[in-house]
N, C-alpha and C positions, 0 to 999 in steps of 0.2 A: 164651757162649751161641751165638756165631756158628757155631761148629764144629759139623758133626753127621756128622763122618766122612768117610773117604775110599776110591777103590777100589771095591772090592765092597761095604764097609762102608760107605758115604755113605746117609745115609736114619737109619741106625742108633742114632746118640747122640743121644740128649736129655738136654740141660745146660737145666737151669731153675734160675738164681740168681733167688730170692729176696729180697726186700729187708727187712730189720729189720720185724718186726713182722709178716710177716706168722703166719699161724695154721691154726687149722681150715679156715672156708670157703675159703683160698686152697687150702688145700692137699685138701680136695674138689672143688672146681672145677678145680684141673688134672688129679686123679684120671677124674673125671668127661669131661673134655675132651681130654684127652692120653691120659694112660696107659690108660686101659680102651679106648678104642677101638685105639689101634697093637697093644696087648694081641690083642685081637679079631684083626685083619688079620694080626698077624705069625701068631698060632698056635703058641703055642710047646711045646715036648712038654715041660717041664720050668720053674721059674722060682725063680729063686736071688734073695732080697731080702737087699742092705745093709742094715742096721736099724740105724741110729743115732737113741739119745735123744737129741742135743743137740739137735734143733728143739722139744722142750719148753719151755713159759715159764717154767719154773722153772730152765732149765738156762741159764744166763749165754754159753756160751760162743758160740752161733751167732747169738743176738738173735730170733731166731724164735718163736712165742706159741702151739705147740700145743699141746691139751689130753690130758690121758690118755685122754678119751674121743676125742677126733680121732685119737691115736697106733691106739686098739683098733680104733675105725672102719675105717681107713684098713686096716689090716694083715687084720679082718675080710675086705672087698671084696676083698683078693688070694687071702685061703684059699679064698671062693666061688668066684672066678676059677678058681682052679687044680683045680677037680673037670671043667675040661676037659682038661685036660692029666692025666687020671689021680689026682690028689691030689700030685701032682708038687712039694712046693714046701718051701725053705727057707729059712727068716730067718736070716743070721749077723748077729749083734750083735758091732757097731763102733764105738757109741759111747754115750755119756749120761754126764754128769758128777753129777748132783743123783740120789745112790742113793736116796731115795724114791720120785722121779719114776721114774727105771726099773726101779725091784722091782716100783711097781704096775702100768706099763705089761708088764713082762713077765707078769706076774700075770693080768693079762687077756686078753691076748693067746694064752696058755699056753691060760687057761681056754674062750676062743670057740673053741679046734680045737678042744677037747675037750666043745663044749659046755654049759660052765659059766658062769654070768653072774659076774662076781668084783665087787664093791663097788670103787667108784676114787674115791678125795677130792680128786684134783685137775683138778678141772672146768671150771675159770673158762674163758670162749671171749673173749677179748681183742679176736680178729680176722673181724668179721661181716660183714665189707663188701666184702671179697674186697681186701684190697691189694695183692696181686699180679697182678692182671686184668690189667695191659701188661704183664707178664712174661709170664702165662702168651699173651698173642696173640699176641705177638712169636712165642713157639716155635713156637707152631700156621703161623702167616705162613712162618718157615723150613723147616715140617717139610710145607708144601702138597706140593709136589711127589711127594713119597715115600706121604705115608698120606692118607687121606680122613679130616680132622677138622671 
């Protein structure tokens, strides 16, 4: 987490490890707090998302408790985003173990650029309480210098 780059590039990386459990609102709340604002500031004319399912709760491998509606959410606020940048934006998909979870998260996902509301049965929100709130201050804390958060 300490690293956030070097050179020209110091300011630049956000590394936010999460810890086991967290979920939805954590991971709103650093949407919210982090990324849409540096989002904002940096300005970017293009934006390339990683999209790994393994932070779904159903997906064993990462420990993390997001919901298909947290996964749509979240991926939502970057499509909005990106009608600054032109419509500029691509999700490459890198991971998800539990093929339910990521046919429906893609499935809705697919469906919100396009418009379409898609049905999601995995809803359960595990994570309300924001468990990663010192994860996410800490970043804010090292990322002061560079962005206004």
């Amino acid at each position: 987490m300490e690293y956030i780059g070097k050179g020209e590039g110091e300011g630049f990386t956000i590394n936010m490890p999460l810890q086991s459990g967290c979920g939805d609102s954590t991971f709103d709340v650093a949407l919210i707090e982090v990324v849409m604002p540096v989002l904002t500031q940096f300005k970017p004319d293009a934006m390339l998302v990683s999209w790994g399912m393994d932070t779904h709760y159903r997906d064993t491998l990462a420990s993390l408790t997001l919901s298909s509606t947290g996964h749509v959410r979240q991926a939502e606020e970057l499509i909005r985003f990106s009608k600054r940048c032109g419509g500029r934006i691509t999700f490459m998909l890198e991971g998800g173990y539990d093929v339910p979870a990521l046919s429906e998260v893609v499935a809705g996902v697919v469906g919100k650029a396009n418009g379409v509301d898609v049905p999601l049965d995995f809803t359960d929100i595990i994570d309300n309480s924001c468990l990663g709130r010192g994860t996410i201050a800490r970043c804010k804390q090292l990322l002061a210098d560079y962005w206004d958060l």
